[in-house]
C-alpha atoms as a printed R data frame, in Angstrom:
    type eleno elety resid chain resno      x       y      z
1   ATOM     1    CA   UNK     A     1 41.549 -60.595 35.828
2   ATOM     2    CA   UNK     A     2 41.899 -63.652 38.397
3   ATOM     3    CA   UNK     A     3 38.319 -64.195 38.894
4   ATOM     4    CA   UNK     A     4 36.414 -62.204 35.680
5   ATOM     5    CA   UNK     A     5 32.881 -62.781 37.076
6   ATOM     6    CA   UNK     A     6 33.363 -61.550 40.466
7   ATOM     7    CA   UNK     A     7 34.905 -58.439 38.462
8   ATOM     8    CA   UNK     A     8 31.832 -58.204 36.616
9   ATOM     9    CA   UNK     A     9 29.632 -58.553 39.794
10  ATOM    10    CA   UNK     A    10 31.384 -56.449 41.930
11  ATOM    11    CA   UNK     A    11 31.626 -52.591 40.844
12  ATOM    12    CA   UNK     A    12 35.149 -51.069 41.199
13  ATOM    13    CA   UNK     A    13 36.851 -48.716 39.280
14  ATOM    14    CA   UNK     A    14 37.942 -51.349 36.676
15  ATOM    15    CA   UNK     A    15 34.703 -52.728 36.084
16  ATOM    16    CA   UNK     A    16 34.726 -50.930 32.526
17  ATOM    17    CA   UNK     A    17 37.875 -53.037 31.642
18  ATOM    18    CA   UNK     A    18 36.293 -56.123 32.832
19  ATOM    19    CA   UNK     A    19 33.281 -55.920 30.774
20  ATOM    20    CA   UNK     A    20 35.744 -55.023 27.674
21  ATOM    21    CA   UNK     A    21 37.562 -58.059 28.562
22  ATOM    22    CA   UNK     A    22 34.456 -60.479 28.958
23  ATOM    23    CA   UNK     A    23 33.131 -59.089 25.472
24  ATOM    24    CA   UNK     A    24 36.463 -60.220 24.367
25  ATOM    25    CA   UNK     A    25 36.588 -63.605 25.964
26  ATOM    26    CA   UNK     A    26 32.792 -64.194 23.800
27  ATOM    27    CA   UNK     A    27 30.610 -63.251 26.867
28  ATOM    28    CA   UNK     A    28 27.355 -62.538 25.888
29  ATOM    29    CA   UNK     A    29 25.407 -59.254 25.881
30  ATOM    30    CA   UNK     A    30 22.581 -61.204 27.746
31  ATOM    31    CA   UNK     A    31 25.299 -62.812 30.417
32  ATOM    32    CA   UNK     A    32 27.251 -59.651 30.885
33  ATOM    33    CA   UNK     A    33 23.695 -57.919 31.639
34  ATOM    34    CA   UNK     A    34 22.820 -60.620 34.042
35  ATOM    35    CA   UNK     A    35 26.243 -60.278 35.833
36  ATOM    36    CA   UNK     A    36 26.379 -56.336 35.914
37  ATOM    37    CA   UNK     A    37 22.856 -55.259 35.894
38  ATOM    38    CA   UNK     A    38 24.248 -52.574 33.032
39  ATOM    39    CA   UNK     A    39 21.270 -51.745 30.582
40  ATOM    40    CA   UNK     A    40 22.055 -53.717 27.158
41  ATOM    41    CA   UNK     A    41 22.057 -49.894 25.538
42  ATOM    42    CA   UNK     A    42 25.741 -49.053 27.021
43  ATOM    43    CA   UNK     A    43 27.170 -52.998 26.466
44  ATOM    44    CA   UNK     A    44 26.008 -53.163 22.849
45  ATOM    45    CA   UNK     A    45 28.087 -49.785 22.670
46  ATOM    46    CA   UNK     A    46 30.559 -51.123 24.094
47  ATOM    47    CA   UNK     A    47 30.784 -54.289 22.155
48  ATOM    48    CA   UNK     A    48 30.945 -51.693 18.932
49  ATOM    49    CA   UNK     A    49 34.261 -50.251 20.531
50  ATOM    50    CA   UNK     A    50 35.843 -53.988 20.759
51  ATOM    51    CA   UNK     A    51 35.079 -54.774 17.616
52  ATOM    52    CA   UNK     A    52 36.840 -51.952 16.197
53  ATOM    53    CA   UNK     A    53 39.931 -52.481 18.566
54  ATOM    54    CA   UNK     A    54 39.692 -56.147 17.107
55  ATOM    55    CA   UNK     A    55 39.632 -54.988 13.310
56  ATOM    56    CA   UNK     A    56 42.523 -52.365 14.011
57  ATOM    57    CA   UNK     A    57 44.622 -54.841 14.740
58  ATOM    58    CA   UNK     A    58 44.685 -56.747 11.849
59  ATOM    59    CA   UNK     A    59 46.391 -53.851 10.162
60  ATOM    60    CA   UNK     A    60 49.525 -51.822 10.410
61  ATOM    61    CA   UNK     A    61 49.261 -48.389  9.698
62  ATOM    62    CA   UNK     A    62 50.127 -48.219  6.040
63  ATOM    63    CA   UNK     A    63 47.458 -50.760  4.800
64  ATOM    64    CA   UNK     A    64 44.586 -49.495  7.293
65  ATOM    65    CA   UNK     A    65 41.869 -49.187  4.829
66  ATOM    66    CA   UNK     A    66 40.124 -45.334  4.729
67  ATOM    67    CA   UNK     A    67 36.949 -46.489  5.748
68  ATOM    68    CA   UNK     A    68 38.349 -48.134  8.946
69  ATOM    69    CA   UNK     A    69 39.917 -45.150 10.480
70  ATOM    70    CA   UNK     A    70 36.992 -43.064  9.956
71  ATOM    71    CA   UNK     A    71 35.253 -45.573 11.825
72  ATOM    72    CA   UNK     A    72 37.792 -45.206 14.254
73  ATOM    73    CA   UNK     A    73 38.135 -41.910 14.755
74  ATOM    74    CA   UNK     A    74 34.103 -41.465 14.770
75  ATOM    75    CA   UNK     A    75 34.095 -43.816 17.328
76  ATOM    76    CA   UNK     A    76 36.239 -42.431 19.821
77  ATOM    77    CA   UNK     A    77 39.808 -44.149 19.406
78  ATOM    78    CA   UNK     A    78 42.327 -41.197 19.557
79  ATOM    79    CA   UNK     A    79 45.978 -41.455 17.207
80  ATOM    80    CA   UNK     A    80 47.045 -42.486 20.483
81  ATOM    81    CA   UNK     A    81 45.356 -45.455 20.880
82  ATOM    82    CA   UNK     A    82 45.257 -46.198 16.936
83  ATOM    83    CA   UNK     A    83 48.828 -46.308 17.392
84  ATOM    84    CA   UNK     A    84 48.663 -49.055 20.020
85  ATOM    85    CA   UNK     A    85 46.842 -51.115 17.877
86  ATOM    86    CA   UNK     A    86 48.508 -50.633 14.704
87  ATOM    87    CA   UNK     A    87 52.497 -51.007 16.256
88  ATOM    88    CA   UNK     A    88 52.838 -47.551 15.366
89  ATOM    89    CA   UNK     A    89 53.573 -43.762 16.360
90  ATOM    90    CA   UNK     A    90 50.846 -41.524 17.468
91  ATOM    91    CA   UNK     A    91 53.007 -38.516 14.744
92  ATOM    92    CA   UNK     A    92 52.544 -41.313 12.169
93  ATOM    93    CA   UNK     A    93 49.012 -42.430 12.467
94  ATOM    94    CA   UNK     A    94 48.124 -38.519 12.607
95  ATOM    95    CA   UNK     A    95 50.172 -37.734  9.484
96  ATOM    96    CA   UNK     A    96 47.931 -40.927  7.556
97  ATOM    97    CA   UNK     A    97 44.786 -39.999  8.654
98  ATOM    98    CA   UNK     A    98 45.380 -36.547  7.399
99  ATOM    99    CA   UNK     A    99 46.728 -38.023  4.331
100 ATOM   100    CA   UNK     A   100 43.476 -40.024  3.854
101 ATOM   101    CA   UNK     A   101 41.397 -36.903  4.379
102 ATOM   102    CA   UNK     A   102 40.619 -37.950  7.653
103 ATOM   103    CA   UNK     A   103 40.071 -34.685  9.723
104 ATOM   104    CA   UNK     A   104 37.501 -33.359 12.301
105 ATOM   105    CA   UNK     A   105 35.122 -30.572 11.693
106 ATOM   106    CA   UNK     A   106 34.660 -27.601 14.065
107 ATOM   107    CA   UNK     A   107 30.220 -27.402 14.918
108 ATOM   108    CA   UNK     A   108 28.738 -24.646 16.811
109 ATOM   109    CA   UNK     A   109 26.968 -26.097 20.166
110 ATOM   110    CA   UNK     A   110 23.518 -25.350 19.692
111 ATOM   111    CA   UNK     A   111 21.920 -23.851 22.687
112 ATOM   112    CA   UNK     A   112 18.550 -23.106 21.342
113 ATOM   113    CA   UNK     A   113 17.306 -26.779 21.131
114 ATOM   114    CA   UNK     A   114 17.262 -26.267 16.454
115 ATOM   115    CA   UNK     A   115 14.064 -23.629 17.088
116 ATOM   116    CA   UNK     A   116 16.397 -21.171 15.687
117 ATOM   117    CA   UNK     A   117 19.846 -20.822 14.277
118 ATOM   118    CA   UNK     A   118 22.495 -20.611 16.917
119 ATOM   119    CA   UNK     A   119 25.228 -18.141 16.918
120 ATOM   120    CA   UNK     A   120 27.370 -19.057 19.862
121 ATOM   121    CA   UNK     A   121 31.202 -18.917 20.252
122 ATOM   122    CA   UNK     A   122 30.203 -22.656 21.851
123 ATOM   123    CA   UNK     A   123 31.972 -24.878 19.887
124 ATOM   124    CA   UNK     A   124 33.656 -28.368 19.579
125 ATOM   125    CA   UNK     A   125 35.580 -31.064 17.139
126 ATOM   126    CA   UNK     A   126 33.745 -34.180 15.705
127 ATOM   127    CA   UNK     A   127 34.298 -36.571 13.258
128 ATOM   128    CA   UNK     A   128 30.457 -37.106 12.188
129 ATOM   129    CA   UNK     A   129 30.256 -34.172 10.010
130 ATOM   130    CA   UNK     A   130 30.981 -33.110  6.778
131 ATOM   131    CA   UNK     A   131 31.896 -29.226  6.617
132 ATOM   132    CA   UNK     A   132 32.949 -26.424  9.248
133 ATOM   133    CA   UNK     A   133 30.654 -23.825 11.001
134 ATOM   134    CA   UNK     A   134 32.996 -21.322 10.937
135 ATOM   135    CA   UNK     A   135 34.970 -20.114  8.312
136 ATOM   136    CA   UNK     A   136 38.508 -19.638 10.640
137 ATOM   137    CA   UNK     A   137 39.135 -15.512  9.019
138 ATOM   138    CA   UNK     A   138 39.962 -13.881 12.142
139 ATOM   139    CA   UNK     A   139 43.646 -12.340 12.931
140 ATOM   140    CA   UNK     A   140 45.213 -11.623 15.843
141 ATOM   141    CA   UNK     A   141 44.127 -14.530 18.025
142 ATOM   142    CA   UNK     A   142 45.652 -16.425 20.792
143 ATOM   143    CA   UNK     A   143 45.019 -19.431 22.671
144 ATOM   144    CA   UNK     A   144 44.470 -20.063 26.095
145 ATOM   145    CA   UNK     A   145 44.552 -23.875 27.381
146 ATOM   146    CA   UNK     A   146 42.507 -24.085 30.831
147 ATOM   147    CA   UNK     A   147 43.137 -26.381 33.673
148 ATOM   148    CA   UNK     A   148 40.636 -29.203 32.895
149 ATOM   149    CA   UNK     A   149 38.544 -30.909 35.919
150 ATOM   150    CA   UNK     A   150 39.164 -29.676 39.543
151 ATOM   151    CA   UNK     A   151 40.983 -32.000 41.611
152 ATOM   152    CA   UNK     A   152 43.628 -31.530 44.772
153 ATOM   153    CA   UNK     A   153 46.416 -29.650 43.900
154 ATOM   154    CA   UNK     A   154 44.779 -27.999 40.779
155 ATOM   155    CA   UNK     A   155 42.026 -25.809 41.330
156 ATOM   156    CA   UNK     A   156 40.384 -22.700 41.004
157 ATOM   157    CA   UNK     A   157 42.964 -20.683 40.791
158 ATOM   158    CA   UNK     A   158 44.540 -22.139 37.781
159 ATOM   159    CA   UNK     A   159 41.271 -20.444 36.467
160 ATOM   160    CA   UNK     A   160 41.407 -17.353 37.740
161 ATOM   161    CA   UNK     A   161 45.009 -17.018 35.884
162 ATOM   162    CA   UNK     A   162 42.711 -18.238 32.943
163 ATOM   163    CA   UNK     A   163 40.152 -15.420 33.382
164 ATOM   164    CA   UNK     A   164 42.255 -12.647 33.730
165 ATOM   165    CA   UNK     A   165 45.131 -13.455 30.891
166 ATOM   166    CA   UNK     A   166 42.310 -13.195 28.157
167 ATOM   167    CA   UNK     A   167 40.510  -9.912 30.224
168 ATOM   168    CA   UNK     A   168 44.160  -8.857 29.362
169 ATOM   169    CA   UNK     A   169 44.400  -9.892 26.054
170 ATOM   170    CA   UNK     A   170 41.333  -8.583 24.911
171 ATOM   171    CA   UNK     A   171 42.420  -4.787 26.166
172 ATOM   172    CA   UNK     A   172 45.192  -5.707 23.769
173 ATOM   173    CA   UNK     A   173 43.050  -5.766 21.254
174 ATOM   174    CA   UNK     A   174 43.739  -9.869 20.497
175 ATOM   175    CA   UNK     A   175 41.210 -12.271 20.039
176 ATOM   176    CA   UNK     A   176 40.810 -14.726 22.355
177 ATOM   177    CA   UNK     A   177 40.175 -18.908 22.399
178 ATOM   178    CA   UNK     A   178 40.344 -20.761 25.164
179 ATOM   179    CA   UNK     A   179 40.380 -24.798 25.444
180 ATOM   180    CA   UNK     A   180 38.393 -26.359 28.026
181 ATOM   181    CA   UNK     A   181 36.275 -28.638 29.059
182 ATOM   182    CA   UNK     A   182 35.080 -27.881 32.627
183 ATOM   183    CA   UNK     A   183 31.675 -26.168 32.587
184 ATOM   184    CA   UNK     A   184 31.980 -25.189 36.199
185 ATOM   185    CA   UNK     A   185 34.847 -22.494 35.668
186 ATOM   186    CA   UNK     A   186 34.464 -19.102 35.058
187 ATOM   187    CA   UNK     A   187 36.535 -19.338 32.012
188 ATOM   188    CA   UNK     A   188 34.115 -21.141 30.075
189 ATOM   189    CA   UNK     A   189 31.414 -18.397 30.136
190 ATOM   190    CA   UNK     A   190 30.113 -17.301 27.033
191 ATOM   191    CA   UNK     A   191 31.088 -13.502 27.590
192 ATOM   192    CA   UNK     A   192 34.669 -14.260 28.478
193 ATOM   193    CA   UNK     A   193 36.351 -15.120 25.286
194 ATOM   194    CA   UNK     A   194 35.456 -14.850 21.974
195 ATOM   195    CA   UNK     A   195 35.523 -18.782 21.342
196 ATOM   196    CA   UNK     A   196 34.989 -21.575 23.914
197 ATOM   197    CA   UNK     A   197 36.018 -24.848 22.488
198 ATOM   198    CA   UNK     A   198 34.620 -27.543 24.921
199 ATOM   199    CA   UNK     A   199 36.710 -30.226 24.013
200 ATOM   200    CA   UNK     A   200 39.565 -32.604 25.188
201 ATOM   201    CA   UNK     A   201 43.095 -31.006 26.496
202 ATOM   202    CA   UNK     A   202 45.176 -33.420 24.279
203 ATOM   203    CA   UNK     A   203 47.853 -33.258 22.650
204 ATOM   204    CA   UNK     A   204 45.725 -34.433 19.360
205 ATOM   205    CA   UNK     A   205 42.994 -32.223 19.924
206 ATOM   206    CA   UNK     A   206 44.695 -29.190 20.583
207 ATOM   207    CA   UNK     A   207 47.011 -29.616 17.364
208 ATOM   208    CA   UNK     A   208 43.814 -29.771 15.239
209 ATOM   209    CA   UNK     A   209 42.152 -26.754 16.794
210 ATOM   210    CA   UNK     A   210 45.432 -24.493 16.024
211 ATOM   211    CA   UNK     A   211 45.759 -25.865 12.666
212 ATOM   212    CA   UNK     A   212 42.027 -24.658 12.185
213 ATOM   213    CA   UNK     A   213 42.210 -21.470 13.777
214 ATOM   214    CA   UNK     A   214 46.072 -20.921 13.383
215 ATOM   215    CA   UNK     A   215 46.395 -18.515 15.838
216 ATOM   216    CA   UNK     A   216 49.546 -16.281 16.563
217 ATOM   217    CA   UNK     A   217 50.512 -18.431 19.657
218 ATOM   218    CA   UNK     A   218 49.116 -20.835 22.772
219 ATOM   219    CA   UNK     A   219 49.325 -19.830 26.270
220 ATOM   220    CA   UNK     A   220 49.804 -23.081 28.038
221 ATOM   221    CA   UNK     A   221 51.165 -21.775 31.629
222 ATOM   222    CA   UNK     A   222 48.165 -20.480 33.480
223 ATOM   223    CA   UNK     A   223 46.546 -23.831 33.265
224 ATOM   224    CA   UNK     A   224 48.085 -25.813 35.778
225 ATOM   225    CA   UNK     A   225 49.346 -29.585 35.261
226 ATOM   226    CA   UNK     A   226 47.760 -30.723 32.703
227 ATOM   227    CA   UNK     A   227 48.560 -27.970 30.149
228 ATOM   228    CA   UNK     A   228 52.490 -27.965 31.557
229 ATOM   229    CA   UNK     A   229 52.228 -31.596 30.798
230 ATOM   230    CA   UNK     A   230 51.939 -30.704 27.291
231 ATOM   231    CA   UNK     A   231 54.217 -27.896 26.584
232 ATOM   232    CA   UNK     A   232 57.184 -30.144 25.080
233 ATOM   233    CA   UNK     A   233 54.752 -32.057 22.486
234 ATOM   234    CA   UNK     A   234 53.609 -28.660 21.767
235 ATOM   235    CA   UNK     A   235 56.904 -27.195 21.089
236 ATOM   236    CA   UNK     A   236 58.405 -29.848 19.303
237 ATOM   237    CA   UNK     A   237 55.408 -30.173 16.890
238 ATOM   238    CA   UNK     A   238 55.984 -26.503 15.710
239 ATOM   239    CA   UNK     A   239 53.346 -24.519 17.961
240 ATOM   240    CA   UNK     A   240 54.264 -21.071 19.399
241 ATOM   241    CA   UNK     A   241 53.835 -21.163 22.905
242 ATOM   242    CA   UNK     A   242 53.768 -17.483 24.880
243 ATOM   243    CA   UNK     A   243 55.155 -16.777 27.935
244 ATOM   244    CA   UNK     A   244 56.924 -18.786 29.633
245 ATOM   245    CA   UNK     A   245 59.377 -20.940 27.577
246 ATOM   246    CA   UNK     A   246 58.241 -24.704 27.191
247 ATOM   247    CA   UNK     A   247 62.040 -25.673 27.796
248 ATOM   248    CA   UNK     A   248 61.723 -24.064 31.509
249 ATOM   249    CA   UNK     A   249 58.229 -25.335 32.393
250 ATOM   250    CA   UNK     A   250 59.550 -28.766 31.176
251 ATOM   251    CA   UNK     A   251 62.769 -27.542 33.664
252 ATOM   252    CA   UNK     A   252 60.893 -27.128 36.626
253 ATOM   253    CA   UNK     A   253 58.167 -29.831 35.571
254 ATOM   254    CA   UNK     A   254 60.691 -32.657 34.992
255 ATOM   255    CA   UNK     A   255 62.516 -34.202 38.223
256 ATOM   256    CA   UNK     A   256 65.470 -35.288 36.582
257 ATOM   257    CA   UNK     A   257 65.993 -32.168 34.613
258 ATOM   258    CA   UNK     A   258 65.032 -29.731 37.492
259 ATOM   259    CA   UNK     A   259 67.781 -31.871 39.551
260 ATOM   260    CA   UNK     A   260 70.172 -31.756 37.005
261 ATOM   261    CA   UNK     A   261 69.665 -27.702 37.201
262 ATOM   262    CA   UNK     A   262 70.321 -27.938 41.126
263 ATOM   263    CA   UNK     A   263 73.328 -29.523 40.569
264 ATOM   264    CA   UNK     A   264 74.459 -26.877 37.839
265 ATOM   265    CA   UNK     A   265 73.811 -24.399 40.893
266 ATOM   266    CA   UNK     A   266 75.182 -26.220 43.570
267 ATOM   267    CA   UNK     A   267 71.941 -26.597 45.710
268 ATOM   268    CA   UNK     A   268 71.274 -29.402 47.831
């Protein structure tokens, strides 16, 4: 940033970088404040994320200590991002942290406030916990990746293919999952599936959920952009996909390739 302060005093949509980067440069919690008018609460959370960031990097990946990428990964900071910070590969970092024991644990969203013992399908990943809810014995089940937030070109009618390939499904007798994290679809009612996992559509997450629930295969095409994005990661890191073939939605997905199959055909 050219001018930090007038970053800090001006909201824009990289004002959340700028206050990383003045709690890096030694700004205090007190001057930040001042600046942004942000409550303390969120920068002293904030401040918590840098300092992790600034510990991660003082390691590579194969002397992080155990109790560091728990931190880590309770924190927020995907394999991704670990990566990054470590000079490493996001396969690698996931491959250690499993090593170490490092793993997330599936919780039931609790929708009746702890007055009594939920028994939703509402369910997500976390690293602050210490044993399953569920006990992953059903057959049969397949997974359906959902379209994410609404925005211009993706909509509701990735949805509605959502919706109606696990109606199908289920008069196929098959159990049904789907992966998302908009609440204001119709495929993340309760009666709809037979487990909702609000959670991220990552590469990272999603891997954990099948290894979990290892079901017999992931439909990724009905979801729109977002779960196209992902169907060569998916593919190459051993996950049945169904339906359409990841190598064709990466086809028509990828310019190069898609142009290189125009050519093949002779189309302009």
């Amino acid at each position: 940033f050219n001018d930090l302060e007038k970053e800090l005093k001006e909201p824009t949509d990289k004002r959340m970088f700028a206050i990383a980067e003045a709690i890096k440069r030694g700004y205090s919690i007190d001057k930040i404040h001042s600046l942004t008018k942000v409550n303390p609460w969120f920068l002293y959370k904030m401040e918590n994320i840098v300092e992790i960031e600034e510990k991660l990097r003082k390691y590579t990946i194969k002397n992080i200590p155990v109790s560091l990428m728990k931190e880590a990964k309770q924190k927020g900071f995907s394999d991704k991002q670990i990566a990054i910070l470590t000079d490493s590969t996001e396969p690698n970092v996931r491959r250690r942290r499993k090593k170490m024991g490092v793993i997330p644990y599936v919780k039931q969203i609790d929708t009746l406030a702890a007055e009594y013992p939920a028994k939703t399908n509402y369910l997500y990943l976390t690293y602050n916990g210490c044993c399953d809810d569920l006990t992953f014995k059903e057959k049969k089940q397949v997974v359906v990746l959902g379209g994410g937030a609404y925005r211009i070109g993706s909509s509701v009618e990735f949805d509605w293919c959502c919706v109606n390939s696990m109606i199908t499904l289920g008069k196929l007798n098959y159990k049904t999952i789907m992966i998302n994290y908009n609440p204001e679809t119709v495929s993340t009612d309760y009666d709809i599936c037979d487990k909702l996992y609000f959670d991220e559509l990552t590469f990272e997450r999603i891997l954990d959920i099948c290894e979990k629930e290892n079901p017999m295969g992931v439909i990724i095409s009905m979801g729109g952009q977002i779960p196209n994005n992902l169907a060569m990661p998916l593919h190459n890191a051993g996950v049945p996909i169904l339906g359409t073939s990841p190598i064709n939605i990466d086809r028509a997905e990828n310019r190069h390739t898609f142009s290189q199959l125009l050519d093949t055909l002779n189309i302009d």
